[in-house]
DRENVO-737403 format. One record per residue: residue number from 1; x, y, z of N, C-alpha, C in turn; chain; residue in three letters. Coordinates in nm, 3 decimals. Each point is the difference from the previous one (the first is absolute). Example, Ala and Ser with C-alpha at 12.3 -4.5 7.8 and 13.67 -1.06 7.14 Angstrom:
! residues 2
[node 1,[1.319,-0.569,0.780],[-0.089,0.119,0.000],[0.090,0.120,0.000],"A","ALA"],
[node 2,[-0.035,0.105,-0.072],[0.082,0.119,0.006],[-0.077,0.109,0.073],"A","SER"],
//
This chain:
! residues 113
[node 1,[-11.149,-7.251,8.663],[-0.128,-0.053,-0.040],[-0.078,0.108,-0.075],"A","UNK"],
[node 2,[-0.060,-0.039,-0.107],[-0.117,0.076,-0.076],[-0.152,0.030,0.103],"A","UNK"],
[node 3,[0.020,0.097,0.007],[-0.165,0.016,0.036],[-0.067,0.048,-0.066],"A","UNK"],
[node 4,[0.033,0.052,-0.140],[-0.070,0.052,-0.049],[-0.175,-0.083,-0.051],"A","UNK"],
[node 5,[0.002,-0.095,0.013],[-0.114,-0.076,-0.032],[-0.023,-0.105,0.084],"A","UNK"],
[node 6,[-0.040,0.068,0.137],[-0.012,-0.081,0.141],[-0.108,0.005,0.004],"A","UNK"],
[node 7,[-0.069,0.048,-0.055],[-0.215,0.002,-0.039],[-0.038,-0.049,-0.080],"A","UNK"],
[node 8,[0.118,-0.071,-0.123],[-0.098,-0.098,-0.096],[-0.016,-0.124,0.028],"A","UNK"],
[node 9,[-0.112,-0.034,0.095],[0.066,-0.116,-0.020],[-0.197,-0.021,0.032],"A","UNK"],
[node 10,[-0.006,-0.136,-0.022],[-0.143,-0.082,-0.080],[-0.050,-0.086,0.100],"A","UNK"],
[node 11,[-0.080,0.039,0.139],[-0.073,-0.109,0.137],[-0.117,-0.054,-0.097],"A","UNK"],
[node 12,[0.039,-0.137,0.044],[-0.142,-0.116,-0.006],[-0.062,0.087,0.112],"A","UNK"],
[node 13,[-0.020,0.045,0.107],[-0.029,-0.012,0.098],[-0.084,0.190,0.002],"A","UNK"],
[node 14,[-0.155,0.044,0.004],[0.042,0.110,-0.027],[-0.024,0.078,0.114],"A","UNK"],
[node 15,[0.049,-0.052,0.119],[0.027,0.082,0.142],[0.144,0.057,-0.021],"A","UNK"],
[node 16,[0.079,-0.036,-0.123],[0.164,-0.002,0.032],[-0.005,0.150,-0.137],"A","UNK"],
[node 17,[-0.085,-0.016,-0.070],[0.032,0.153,-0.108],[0.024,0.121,0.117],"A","UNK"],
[node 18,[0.073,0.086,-0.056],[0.032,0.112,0.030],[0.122,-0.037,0.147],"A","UNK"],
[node 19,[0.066,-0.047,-0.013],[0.084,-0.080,0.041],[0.198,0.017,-0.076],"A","UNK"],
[node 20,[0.099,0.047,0.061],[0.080,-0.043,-0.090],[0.127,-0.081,0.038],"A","UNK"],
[node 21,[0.095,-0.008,-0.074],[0.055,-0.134,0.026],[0.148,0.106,-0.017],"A","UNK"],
[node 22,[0.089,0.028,0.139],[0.100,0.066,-0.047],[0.081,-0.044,0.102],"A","UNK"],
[node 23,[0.150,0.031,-0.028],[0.116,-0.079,0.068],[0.013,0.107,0.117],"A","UNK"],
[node 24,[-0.039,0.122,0.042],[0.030,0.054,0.087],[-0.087,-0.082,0.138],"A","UNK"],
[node 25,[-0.085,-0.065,0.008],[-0.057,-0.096,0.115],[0.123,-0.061,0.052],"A","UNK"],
[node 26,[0.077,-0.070,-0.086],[0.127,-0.100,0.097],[0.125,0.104,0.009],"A","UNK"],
[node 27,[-0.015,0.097,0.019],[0.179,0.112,0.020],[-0.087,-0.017,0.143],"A","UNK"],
[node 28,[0.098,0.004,0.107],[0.017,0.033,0.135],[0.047,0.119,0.025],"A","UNK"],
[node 29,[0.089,0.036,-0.060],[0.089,0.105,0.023],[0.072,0.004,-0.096],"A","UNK"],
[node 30,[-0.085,0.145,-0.103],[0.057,0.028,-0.087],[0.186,0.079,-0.024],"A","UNK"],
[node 31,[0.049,0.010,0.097],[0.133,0.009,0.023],[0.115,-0.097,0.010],"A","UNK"],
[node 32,[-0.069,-0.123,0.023],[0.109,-0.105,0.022],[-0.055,-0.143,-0.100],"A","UNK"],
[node 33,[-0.166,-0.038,-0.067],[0.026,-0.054,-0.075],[0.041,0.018,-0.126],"A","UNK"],
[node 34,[0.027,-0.117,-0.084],[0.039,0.050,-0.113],[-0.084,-0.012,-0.110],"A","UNK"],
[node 35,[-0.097,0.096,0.043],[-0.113,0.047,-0.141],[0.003,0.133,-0.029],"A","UNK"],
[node 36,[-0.024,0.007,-0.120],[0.007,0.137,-0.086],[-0.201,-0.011,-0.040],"A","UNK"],
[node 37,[-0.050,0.092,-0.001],[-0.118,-0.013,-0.022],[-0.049,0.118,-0.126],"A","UNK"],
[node 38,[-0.052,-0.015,-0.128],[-0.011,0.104,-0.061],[-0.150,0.002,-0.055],"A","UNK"],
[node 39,[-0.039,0.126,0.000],[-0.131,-0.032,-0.006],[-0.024,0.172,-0.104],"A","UNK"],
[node 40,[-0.136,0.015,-0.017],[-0.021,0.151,-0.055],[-0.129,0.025,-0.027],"A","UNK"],
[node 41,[-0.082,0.082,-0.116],[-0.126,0.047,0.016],[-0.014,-0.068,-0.124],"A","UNK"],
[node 42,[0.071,-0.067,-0.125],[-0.039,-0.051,-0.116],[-0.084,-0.044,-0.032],"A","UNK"],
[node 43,[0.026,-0.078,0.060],[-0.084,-0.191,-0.024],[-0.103,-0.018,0.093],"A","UNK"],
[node 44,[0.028,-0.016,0.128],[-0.143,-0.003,0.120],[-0.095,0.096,-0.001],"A","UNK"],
[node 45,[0.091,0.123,0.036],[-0.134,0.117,-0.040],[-0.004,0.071,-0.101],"A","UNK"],
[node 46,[0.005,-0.083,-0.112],[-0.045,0.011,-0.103],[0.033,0.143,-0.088],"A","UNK"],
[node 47,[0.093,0.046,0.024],[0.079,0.138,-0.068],[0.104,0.002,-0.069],"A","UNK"],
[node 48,[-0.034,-0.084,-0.111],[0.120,-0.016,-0.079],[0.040,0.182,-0.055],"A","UNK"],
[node 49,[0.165,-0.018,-0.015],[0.033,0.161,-0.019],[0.028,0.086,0.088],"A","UNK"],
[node 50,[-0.050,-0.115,0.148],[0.035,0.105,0.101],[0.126,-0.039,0.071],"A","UNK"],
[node 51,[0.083,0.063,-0.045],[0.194,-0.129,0.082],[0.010,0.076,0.123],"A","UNK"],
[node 52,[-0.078,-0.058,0.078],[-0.008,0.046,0.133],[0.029,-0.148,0.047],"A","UNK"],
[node 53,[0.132,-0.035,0.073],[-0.023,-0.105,0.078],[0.086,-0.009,0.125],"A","UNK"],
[node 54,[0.008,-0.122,0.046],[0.113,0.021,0.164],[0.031,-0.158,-0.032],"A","UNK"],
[node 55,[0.119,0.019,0.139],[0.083,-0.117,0.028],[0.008,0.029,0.105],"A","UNK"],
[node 56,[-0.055,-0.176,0.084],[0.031,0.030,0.162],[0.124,-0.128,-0.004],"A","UNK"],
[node 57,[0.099,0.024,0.089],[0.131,-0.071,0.028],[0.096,0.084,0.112],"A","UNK"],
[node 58,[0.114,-0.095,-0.010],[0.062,0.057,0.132],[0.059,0.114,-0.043],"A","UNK"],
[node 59,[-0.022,0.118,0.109],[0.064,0.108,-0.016],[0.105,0.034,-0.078],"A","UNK"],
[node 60,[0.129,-0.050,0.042],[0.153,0.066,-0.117],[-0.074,-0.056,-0.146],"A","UNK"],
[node 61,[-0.096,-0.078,-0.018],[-0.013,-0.040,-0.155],[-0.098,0.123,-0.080],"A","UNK"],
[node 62,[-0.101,0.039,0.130],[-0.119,0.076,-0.072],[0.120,0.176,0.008],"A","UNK"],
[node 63,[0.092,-0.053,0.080],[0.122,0.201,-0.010],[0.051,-0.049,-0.134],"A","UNK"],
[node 64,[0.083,-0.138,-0.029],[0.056,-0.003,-0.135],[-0.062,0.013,-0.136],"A","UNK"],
[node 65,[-0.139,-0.038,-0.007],[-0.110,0.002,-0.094],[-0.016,0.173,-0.024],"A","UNK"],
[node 66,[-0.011,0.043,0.090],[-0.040,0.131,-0.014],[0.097,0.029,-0.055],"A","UNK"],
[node 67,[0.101,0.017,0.047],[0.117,0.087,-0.060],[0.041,-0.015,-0.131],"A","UNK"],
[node 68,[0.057,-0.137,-0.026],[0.030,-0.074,-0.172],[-0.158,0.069,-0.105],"A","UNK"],
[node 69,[-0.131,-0.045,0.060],[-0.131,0.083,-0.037],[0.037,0.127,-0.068],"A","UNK"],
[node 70,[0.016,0.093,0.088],[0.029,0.133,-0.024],[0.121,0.098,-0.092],"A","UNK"],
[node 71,[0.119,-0.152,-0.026],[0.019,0.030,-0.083],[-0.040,-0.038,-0.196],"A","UNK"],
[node 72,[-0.058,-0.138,0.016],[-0.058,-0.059,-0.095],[-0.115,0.037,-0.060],"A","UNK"],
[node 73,[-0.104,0.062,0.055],[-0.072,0.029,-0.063],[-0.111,0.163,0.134],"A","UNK"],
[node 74,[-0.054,0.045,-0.143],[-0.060,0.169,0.089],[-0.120,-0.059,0.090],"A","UNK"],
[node 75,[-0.016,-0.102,0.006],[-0.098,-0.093,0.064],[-0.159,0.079,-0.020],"A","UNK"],
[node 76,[-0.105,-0.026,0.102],[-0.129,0.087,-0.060],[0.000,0.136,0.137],"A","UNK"],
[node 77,[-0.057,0.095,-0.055],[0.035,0.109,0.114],[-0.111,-0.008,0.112],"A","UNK"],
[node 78,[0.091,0.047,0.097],[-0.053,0.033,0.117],[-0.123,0.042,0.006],"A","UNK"],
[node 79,[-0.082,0.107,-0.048],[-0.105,0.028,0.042],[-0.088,-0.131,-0.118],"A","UNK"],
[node 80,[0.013,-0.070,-0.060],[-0.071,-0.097,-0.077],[0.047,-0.126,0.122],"A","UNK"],
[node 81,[0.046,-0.024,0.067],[0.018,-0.112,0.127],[-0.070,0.064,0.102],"A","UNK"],
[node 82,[-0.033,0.082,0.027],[-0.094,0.065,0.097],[-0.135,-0.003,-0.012],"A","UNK"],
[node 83,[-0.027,0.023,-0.161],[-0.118,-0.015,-0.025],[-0.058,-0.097,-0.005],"A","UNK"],
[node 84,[0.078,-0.144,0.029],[-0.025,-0.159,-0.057],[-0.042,-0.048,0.190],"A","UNK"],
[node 85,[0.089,0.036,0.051],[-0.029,0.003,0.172],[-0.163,-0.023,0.026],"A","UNK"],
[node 86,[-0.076,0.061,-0.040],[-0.103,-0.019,0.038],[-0.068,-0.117,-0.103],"A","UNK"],
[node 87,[0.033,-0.054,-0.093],[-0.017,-0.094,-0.124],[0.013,-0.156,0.103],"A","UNK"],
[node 88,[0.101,0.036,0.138],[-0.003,-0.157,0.027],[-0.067,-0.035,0.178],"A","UNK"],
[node 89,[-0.099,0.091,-0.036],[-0.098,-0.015,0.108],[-0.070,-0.131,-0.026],"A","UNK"],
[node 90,[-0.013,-0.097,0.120],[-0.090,-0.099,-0.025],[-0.121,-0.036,-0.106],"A","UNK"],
[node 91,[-0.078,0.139,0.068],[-0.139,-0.021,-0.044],[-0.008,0.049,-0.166],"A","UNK"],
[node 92,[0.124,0.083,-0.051],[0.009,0.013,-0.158],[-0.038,-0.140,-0.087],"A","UNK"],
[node 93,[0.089,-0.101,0.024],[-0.033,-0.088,-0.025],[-0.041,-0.127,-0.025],"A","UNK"],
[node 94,[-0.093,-0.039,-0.088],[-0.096,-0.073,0.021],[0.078,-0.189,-0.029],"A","UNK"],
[node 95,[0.081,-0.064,0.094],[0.066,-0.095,-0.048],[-0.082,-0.135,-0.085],"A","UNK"],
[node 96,[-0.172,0.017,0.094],[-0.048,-0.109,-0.067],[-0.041,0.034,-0.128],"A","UNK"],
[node 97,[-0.107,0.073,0.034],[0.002,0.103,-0.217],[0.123,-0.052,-0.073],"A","UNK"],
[node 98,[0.122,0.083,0.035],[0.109,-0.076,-0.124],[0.001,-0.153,-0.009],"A","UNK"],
[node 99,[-0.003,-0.104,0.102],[0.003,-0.108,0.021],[-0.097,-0.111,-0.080],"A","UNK"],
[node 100,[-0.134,0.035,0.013],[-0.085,-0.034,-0.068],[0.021,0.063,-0.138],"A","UNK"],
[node 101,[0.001,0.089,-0.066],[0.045,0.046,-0.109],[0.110,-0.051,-0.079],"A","UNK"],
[node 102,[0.096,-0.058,-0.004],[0.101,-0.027,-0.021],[-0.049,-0.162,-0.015],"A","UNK"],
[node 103,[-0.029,-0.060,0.116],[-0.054,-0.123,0.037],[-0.075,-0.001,-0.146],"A","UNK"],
[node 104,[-0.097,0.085,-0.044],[-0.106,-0.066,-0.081],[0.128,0.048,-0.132],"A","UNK"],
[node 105,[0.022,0.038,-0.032],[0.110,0.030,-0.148],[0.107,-0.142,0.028],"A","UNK"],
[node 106,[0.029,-0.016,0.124],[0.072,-0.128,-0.027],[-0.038,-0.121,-0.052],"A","UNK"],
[node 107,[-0.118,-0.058,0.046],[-0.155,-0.083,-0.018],[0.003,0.020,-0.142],"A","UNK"],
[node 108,[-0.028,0.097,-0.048],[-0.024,0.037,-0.171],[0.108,-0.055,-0.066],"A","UNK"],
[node 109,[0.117,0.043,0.033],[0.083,-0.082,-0.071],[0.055,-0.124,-0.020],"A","UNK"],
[node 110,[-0.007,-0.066,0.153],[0.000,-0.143,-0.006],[-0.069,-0.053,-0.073],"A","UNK"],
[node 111,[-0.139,0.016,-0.066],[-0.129,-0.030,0.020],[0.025,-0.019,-0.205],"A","UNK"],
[node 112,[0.107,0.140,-0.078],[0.015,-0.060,-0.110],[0.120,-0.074,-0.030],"A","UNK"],
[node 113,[0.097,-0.019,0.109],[0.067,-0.164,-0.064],[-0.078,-0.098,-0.028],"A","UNK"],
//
């Protein structure tokens, strides 16, 4: 599943902004179902440029990822993934801000068909 854009999404309702909509709620046990979950700092928190991301799934998949990874590409370094660590603290960011934001650019465009 994509998570990367598990915060865009547009409530009638505006108790529900800042709210997001992501497939990791229905895994029970990320070891035995069969979801792959990928997510990163791009798109939600808003850092395009920054290829900082993760994959949660069952173990031998997230050892095989790594490994095939490591040879495919120099991936982004270590002390630049360290520095992003603190980037996915709750209170960084603001889900309804983007929500409403986005919300009104969507509005705009419907608005010239």
């Amino acid at each position: 599943m994509d998570d990367f854009y598990s915060r865009y999404v547009y409530p009638e309702d505006e108790k529900e902004y800042g709210k997001a909509v992501s497939a990791a709620a229905y895994v029970g046990n990320v070891n035995e179902d069969p979801v792959v979950l990928i997510d990163g700092l791009t798109k939600s928190w808003m850092l395009p440029g920054c290829r900082v991301s993760w994959i949660a799934g069952p173990k031998e998949l997230i050892a095989a990822t790594t490994f095939a990874g490591s040879f495919l590409a120099d991936g982004t370094s270590r002390p630049f993934q360290l520095a992003a660590v603190p980037l996915l603290e709750p209170e960084r960011l603001d889900t309804a801000a983007l929500q409403r934001h986005f919300r009104e650019r969507r509005e705009y465009v419907l608005k010239i068909e």
